[in-house]
C-alpha positions as CSV (number, residue, x, y, z in Angstrom):
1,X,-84.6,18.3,11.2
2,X,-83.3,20.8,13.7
3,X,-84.6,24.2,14.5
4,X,-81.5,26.6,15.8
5,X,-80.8,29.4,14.0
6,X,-80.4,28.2,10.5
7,X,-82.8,26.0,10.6
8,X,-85.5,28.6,11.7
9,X,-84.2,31.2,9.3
10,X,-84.5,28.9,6.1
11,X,-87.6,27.2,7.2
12,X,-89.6,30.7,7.8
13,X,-87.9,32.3,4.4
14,X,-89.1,28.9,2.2
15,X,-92.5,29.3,3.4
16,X,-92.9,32.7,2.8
17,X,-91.6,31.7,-0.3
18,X,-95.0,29.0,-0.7
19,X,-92.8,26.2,0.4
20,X,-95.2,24.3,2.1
21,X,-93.0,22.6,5.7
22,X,-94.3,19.7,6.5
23,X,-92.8,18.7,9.9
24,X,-90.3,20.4,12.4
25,X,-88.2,17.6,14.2
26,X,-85.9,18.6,17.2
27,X,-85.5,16.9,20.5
28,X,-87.9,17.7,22.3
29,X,-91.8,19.0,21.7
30,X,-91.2,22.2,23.6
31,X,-88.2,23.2,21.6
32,X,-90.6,22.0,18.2
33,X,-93.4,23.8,18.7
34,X,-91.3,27.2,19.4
35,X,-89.8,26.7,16.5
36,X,-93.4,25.9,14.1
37,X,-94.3,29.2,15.9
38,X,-91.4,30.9,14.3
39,X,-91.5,29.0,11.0
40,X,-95.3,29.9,10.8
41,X,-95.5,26.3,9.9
42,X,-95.4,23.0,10.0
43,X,-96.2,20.1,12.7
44,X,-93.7,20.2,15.8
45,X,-92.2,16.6,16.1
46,X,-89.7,16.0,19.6
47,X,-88.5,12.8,18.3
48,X,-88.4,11.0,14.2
49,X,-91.3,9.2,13.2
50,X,-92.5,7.5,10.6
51,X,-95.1,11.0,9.3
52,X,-91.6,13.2,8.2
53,X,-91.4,10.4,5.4
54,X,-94.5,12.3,3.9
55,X,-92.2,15.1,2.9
56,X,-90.5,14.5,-0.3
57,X,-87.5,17.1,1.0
58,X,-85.4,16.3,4.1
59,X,-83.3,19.5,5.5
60,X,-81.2,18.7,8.3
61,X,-79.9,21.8,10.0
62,X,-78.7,20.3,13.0
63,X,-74.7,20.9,14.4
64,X,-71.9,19.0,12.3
65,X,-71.5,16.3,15.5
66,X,-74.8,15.5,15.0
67,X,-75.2,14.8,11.6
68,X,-73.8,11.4,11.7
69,X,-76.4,10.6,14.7
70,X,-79.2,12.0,12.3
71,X,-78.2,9.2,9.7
72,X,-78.2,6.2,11.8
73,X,-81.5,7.4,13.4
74,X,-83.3,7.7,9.6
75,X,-81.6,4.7,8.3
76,X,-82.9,2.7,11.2
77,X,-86.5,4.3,11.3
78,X,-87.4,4.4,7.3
79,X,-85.2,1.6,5.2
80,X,-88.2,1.2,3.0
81,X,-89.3,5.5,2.8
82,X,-85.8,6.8,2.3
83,X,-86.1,5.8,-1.3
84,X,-86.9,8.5,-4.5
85,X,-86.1,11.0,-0.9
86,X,-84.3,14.0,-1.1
87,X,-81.7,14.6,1.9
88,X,-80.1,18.0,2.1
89,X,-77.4,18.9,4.8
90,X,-76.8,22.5,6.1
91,X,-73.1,22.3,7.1
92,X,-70.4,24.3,5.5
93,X,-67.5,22.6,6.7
94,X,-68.9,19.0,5.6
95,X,-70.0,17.8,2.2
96,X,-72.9,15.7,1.2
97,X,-70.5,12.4,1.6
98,X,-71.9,12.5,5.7
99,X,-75.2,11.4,4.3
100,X,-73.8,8.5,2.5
101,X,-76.0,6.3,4.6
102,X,-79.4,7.6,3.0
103,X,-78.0,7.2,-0.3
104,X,-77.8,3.2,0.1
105,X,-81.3,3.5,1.1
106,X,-82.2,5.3,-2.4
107,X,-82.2,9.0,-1.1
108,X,-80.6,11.7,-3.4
109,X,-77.9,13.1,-0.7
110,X,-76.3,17.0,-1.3
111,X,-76.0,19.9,1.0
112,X,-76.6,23.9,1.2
113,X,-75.2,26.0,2.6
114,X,-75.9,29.9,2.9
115,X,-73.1,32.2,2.9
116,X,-74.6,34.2,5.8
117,X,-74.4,34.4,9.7
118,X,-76.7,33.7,12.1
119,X,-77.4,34.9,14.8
120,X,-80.3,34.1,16.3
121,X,-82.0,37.5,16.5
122,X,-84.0,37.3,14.2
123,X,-83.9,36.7,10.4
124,X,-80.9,37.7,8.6
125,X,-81.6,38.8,4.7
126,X,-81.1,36.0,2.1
127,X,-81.5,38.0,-0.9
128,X,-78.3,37.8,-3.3
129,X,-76.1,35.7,-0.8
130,X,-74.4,33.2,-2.4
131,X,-74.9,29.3,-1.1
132,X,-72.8,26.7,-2.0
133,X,-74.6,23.4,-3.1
134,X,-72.9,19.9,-3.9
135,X,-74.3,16.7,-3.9
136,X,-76.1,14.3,-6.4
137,X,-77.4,15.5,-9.8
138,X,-81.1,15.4,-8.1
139,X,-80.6,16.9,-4.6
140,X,-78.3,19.5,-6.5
141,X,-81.4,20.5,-8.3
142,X,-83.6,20.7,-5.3
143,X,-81.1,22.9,-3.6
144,X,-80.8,24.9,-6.6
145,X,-84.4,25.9,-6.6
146,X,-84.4,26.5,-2.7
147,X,-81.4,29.1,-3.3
148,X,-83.5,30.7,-5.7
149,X,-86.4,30.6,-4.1
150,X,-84.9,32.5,-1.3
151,X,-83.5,35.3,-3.2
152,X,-79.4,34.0,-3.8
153,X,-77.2,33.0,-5.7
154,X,-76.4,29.0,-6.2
155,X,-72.5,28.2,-6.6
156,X,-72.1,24.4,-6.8
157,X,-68.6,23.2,-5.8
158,X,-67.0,20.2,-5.1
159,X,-67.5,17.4,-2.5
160,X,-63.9,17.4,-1.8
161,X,-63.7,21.6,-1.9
162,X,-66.1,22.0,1.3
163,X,-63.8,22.5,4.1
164,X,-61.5,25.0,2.2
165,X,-64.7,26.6,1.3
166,X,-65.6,26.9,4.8
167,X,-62.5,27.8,6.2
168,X,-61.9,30.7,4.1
169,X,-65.4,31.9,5.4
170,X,-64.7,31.5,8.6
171,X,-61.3,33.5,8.1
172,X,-64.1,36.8,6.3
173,X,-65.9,36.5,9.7
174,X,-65.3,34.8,12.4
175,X,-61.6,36.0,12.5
176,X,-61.9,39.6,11.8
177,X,-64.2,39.5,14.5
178,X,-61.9,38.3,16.9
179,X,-59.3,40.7,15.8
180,X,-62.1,43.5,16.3
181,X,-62.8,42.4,19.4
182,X,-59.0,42.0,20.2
183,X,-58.3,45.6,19.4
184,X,-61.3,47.1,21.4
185,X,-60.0,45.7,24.3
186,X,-56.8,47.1,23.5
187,X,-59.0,50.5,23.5
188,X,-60.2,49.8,26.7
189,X,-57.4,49.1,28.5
190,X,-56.1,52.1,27.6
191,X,-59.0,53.7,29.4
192,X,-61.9,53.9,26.5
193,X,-64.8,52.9,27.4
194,X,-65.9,50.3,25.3
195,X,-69.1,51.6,23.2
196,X,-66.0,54.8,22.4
197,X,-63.4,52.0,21.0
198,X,-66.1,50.5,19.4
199,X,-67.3,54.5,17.8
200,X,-63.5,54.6,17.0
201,X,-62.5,51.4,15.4
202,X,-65.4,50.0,13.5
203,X,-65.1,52.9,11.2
204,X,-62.0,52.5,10.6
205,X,-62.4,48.7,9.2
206,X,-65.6,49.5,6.9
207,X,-63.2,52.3,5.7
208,X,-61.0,49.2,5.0
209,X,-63.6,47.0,3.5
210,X,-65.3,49.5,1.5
211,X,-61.5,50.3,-0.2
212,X,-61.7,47.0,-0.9
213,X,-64.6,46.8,-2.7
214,X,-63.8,50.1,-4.6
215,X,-60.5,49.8,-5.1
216,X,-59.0,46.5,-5.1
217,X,-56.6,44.7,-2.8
218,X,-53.7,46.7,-3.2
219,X,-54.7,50.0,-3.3
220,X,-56.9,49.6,0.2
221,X,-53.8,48.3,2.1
222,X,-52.9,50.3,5.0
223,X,-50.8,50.8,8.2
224,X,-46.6,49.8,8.5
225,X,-46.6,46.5,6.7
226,X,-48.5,48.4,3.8
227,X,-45.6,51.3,4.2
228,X,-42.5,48.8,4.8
229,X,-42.2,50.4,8.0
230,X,-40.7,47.9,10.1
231,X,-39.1,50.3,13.0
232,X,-43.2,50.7,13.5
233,X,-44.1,46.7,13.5
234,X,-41.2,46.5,16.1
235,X,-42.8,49.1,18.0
236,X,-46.4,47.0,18.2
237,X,-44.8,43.9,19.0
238,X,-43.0,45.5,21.5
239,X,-46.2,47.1,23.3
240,X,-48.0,43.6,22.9
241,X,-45.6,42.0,25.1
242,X,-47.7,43.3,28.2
243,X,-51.2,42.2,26.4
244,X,-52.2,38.4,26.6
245,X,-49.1,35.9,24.7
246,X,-51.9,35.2,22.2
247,X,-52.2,39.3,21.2
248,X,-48.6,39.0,19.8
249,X,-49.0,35.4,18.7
250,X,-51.8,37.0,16.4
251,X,-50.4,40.0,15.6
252,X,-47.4,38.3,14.0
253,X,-49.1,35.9,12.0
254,X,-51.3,38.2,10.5
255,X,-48.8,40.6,9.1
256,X,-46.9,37.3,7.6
257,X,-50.3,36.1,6.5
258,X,-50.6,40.3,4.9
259,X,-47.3,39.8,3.6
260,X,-48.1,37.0,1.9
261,X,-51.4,37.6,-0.1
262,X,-50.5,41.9,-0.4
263,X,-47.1,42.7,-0.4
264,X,-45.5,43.1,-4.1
265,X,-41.8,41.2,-2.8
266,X,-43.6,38.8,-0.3
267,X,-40.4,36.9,0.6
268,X,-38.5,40.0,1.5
269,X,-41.6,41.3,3.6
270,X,-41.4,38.1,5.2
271,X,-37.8,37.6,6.2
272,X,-38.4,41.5,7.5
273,X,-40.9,40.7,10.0
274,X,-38.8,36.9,10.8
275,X,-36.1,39.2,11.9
276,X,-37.7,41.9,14.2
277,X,-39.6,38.9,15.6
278,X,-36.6,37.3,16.5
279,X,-34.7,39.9,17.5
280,X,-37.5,40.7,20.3
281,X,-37.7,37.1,21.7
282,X,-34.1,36.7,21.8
283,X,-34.5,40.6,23.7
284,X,-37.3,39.3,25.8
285,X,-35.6,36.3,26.9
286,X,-32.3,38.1,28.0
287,X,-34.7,40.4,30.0
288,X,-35.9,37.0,32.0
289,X,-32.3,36.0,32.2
290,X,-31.1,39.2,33.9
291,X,-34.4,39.3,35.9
């Protein structure tokens, strides 16, 4: 049940895999049947009926808002067929507790989720990604064998753990992407054109992540913070001031946030940046005063 990206990407690795898909529900017929082509299999459904029942394995991949909506319309449409069902959720953020619904019905409720972006072009690798599955005993065990099946790794945590779980995901992607992004446009308004910034800078972080891997933590820390060069940090938040409020905004809370998880006295760090951050509002706002 739903076809985006994940939902596409799972279905077509589990039947190359000999997972046999019996139907592919989204909302409408033409967005179904692009997505069986893309699956290479399956029947293309544009609205639930009472046939998906025939598949002992329900996958919703549809957006966390729509979950809920998903629930209400299975509930309502197979009271009697949900029981001895399996219902699997693909959400990171939520835990199988959204399908709670199904279980009063007699479904086995979990959820999996890949470690793994998506991005719609077309299908990222599976093999030895880890997915984190939670649930009940039985769905646990069905998602288990999926993972598996696909080439990763199974982690089972808690209900309760999901949206930790997912949050510290979306701080390994999502973030540093922004903070990519936000420094290439830093490049560029320095006159670089943007596929040079881009030649320039993405070295430089899978220098960064690589040192990580190698070396540990510690040891592949760089730039002021790393050096306790302060005179240097006041010098970036200084430049920022004539970038977007929110380049600053960021730029501060990461070094506390580096501070925090790298630096050997993180309290002293700490207090250190507090003070050349407030030292250059109070600066900036006698510069308004006098302007």
């Amino acid at each position: 049940m739903g076809a985006g990206r994940i939902g596409r990407a799972l279905g077509r690795r589990l039947r190359e895999q000999g997972w046999r898909i019996h139907s592919v529900v989204t909302r409408s017929e033409r967005t179904a049947r692009r997505a069986v082509r893309s699956i290479g299999g399956g029947s293309a459904h544009g609205e639930l009926s009472q046939s998906i029942f025939s598949a002992p394995v329900i996958l919703i991949a549809v957006p966390e808002s729509a979950i809920a909506e998903v629930v209400t319309s299975l509930s309502t449409l197979g009271e009697r067929e949900l029981r001895g069902k399996i219902a699997l959720h693909t959400s990171g953020a939520l835990s199988s507790d959204v399908l709670a619904g199904l279980r009063s019905m007699g479904a086995a409720i979990g959820s999996i989720h890949p470690l793994q972006t998506f991005s719609g072009i077309g299908i990222p690798a599976l093999e030895g990604r880890v997915f984190a599955v939670e649930g009940d005993a039985v769905a646990v065990r069905v998602a288990r064998n999926m993972t598996r099946a696909l080439g990763g790794q199974p982690v089972q945590i808690s209900a309760a753990s999901k949206p930790l779980y997912h949050a510290a995901a979306v701080m390994s992607a999502g973030h540093v992407l922004a903070l990519q992004e936000t420094a290439v446009r830093i490049f560029s308004s320095l006159g670089m054109k943007r596929q040079e910034a881009l030649k320039a800078l993405l070295p430089l972080a899978r220098q960064v992540l690589e040192n990580l891997e190698r070396v540990g933590p510690r040891a592949a820390w760089t730039g002021p913070l790393a050096r306790s060069d302060y005179n240097v940090i006041a010098l970036h938040e200084e430049a920022l001031k004539s970038a977007p409020p929110e380049y600053l905004e960021a730029y501060r809370a990461v070094n506390r946030l580096a501070a925090r998880v790298l630096a050997r006295d993180a309290n002293g760090a700490i207090g250190e940046l507090s003070r050349i951050s407030a030292k250059s509002s109070s600066q900036s706002k006698v510069r308004e005063a006098n302007a």
